[in-house]
C-alpha positions as CSV (number, residue, x, y, z in Angstrom):
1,X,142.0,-70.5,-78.7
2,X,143.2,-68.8,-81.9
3,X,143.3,-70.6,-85.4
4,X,146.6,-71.5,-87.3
5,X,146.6,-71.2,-91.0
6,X,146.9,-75.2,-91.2
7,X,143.7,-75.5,-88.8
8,X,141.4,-73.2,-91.1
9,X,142.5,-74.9,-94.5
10,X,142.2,-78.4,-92.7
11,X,138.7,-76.8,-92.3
12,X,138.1,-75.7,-95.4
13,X,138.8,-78.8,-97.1
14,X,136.9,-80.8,-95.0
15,X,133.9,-78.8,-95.3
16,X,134.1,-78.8,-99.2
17,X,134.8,-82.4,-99.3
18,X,131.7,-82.6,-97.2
19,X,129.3,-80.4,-98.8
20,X,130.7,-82.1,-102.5
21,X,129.2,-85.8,-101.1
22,X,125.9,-83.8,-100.0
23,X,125.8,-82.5,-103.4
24,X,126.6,-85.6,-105.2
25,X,124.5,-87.2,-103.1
26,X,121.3,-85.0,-104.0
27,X,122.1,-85.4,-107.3
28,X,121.8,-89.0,-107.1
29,X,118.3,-88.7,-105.9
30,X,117.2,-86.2,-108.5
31,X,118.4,-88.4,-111.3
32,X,116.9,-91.6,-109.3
33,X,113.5,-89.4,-108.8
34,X,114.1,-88.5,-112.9
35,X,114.1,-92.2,-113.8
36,X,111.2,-93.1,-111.4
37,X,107.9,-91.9,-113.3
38,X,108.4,-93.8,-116.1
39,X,107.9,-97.1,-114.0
40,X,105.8,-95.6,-111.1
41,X,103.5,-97.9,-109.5
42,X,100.1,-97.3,-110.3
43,X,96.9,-97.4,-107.4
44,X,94.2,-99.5,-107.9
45,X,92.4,-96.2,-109.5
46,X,94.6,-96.2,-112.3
47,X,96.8,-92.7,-111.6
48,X,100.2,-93.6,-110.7
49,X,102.0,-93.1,-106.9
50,X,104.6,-90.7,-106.4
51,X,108.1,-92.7,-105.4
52,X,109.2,-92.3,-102.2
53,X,112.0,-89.6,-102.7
54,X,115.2,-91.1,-100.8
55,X,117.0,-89.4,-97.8
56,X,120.3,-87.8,-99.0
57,X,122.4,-87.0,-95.7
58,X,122.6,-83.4,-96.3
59,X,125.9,-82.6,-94.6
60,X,126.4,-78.8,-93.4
61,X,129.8,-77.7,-92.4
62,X,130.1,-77.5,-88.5
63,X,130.6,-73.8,-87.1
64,X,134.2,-72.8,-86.3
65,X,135.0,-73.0,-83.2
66,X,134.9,-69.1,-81.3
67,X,132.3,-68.2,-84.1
68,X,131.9,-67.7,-87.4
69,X,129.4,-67.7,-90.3
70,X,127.7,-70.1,-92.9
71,X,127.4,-68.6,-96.4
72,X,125.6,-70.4,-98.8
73,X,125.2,-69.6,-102.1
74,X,122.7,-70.8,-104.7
75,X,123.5,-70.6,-108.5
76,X,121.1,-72.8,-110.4
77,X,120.7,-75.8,-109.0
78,X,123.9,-76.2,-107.4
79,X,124.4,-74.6,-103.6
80,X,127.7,-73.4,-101.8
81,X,128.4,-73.5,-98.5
82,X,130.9,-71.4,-97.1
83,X,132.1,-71.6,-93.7
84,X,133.9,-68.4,-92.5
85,X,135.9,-68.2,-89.0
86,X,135.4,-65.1,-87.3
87,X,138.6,-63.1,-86.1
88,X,139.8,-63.9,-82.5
89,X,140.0,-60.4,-82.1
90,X,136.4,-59.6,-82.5
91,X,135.0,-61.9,-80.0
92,X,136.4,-60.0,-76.5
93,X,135.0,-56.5,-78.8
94,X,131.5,-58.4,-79.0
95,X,131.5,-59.3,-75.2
96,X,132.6,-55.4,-74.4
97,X,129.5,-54.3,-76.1
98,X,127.2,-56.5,-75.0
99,X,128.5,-55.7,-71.6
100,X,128.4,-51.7,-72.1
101,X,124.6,-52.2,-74.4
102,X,123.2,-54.4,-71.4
103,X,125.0,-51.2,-68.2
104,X,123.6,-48.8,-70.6
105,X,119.8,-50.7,-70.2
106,X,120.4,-51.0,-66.5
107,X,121.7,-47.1,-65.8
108,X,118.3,-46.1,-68.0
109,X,116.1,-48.3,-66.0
110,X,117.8,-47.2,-62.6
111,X,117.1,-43.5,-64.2
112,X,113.1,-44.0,-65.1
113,X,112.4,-45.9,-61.9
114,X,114.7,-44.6,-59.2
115,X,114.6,-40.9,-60.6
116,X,111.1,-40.0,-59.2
117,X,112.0,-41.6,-56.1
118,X,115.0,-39.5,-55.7
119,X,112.7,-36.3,-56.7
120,X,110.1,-37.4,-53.9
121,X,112.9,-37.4,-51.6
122,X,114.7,-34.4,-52.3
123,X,111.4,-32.7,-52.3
124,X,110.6,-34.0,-48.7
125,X,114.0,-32.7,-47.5
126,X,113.8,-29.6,-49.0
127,X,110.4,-29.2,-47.4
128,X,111.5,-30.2,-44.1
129,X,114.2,-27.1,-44.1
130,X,111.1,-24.6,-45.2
131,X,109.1,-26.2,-42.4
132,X,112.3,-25.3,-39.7
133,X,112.6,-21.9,-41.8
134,X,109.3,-21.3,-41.4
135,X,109.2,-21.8,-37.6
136,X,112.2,-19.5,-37.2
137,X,110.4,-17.0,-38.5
138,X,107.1,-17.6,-37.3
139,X,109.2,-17.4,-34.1
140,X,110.7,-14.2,-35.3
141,X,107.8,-12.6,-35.7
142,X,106.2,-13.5,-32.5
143,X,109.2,-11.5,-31.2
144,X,108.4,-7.9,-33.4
145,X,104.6,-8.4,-32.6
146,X,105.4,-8.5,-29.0
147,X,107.8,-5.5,-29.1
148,X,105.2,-3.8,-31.6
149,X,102.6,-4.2,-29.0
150,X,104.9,-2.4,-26.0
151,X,105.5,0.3,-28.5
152,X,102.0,1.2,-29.0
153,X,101.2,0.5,-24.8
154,X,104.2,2.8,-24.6
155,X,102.3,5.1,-26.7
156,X,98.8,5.2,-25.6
157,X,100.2,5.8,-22.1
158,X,102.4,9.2,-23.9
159,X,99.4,9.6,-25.7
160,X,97.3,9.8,-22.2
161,X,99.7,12.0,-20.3
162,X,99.9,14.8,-23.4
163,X,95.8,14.6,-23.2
164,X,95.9,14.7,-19.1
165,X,98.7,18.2,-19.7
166,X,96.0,19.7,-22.2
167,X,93.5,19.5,-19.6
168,X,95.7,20.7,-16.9
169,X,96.6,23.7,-18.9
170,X,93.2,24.3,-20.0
171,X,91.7,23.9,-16.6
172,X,94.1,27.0,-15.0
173,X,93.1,29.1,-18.5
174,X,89.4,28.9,-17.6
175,X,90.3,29.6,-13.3
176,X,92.4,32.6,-14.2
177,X,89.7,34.7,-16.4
178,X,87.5,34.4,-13.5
């Protein structure tokens, strides 16, 4: 609920008026605490008893209503109080940043505790595919040893005829010199 003009001077005055009478009122007591020691009481001892100071209501200016600020100024012995309003149109800006400052803790929390998490689990899958890769090609090669070993059977048994022919030939070498 915005402000008018009327409402903040209504304000203002009020708050003056208010903090006048606190003032006044303090400086009632300060002139009553002035007047005091020259017909203090004095304790059976002889040294005279500080007067009860009296209570001044110390009025302080309510806050404006959707925000605002309290100023107060000291010069000497005399202190101002300023109320301020804030804008209207800073209060839905404060909300938006509180909003975005309190997603941007969350999304940084989700990313420290969630994120090694997500690596464990990426690293499992990943795994899992070298685990399948790695069958496929253990199968792979079970395959190439198996054809490598019918190569070399294939090769001892050429191997074995070639030596068998060598004997042959040298066998009818030796029967025809005779």
């Amino acid at each position: 609920m915005p402000m008018t003009q009327n409402n903040r001077e209504a304000l203002r005055t009020e708050i003056r008026d208010q903090v006048r009478s606190a003032v006044q009122a303090a400086q009632d007591a300060a002139q009553q605490a002035a007047q005091a020691p020259a017909q203090a009481p004095t304790k059976s001892g002889g040294t005279p008893q500080a007067p009860n100071a009296p209570t001044a209501p110390v009025a302080l200016p309510p806050i404006p209503i959707g925000g605002g600020r309290l100023i107060i100024d000291k010069r000497g012995d005399q202190t101002i109080f300023t109320s301020a309003a804030m804008p209207p149109e800073i209060l839905p800006l404060t909300r938006m940043a509180q909003e975005t400052a309190l997603g941007l803790m969350g999304l940084l929390a989700a990313i420290f505790i969630l994120g090694p998490f997500a690596r464990v689990f990426a690293r499992r899958i990943d795994r899992r595919t070298e685990i399948r890769a790695a069958g496929a090609n253990a199968q792979l090669l079970q395959q190439q040893l198996l054809q490598l070993q019918q190569s070399v059977d294939a090769m001892s048994l050429e191997v074995e005829r070639i030596s068998e022919s060598q004997r042959f030939q040298s066998k009818l070498l030796n029967e025809g010199r005779k």
